[in-house]
N, C-alpha and C positions, 0 to 999 in steps of 0.2 A: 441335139445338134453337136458334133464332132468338130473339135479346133484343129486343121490341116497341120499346126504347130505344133502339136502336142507329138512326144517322143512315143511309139508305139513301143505295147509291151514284147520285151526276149520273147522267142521261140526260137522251137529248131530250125524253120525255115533261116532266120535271121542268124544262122550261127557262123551262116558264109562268110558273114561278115567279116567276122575278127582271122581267117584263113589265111590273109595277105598283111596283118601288121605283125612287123618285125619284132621279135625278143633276142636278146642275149645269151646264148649258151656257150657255158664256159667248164671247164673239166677242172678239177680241184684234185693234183695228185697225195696232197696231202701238206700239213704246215708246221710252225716252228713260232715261238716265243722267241726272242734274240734282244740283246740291250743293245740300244743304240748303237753303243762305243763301235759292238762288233761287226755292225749293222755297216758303218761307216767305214771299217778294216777292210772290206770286202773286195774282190779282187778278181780279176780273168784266171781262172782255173780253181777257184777254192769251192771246195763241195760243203752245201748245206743240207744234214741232216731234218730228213721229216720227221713228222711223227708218225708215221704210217708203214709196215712191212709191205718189202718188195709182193709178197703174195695178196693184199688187200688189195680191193676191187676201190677203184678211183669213183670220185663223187662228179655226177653232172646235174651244173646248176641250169637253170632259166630265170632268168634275170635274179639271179641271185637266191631262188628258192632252188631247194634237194627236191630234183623227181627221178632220180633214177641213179643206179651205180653200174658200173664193169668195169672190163678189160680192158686194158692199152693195146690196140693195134698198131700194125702200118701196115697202111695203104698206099700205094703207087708214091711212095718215099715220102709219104706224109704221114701224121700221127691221128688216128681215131679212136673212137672207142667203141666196145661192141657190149650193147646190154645187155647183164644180166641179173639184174632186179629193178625195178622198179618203183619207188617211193611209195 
């Protein structure tokens, strides 16, 4: 006898599921250590060095995990990116 309650096992059919919940992707151009002090000097026009060269490929997260790197575009005057590797 089958309990109507009981959670059915994953399949592929069931994988529709997760298709419609939301994650977070976010692009990571690159980062920086800083003390506080300078942290708090910080200012409208002052430029912060990353740690990343201009020709390194920017990192895209999903919710906070690396699956994938590339290129900084623009698009219709907005910023994307276009992949080229993949975690």
């Amino acid at each position: 006898m089958t309990d109507t309650n009981d959670p059915q096992p994953a399949s592929g059919n069931n994988l529709e599921l997760l298709y419609s919940v939301p994650v977070e992707l976010s692009v990571q151009l690159g980062s920086c250590m800083m003390p506080m002090k300078n942290v708090l000097e910080l200012t409208p026009g002052t430029v912060v060095q990353l740690n990343k060269k201009a020709d390194q490929p920017a990192d895209l997260y999903v919710n906070d995990k690396l699956i994938a790197q590339g290129e900084i575009v623009v698009v219709d005057n907005t910023f994307g990116i276009k992949i080229t590797k993949l975690a």
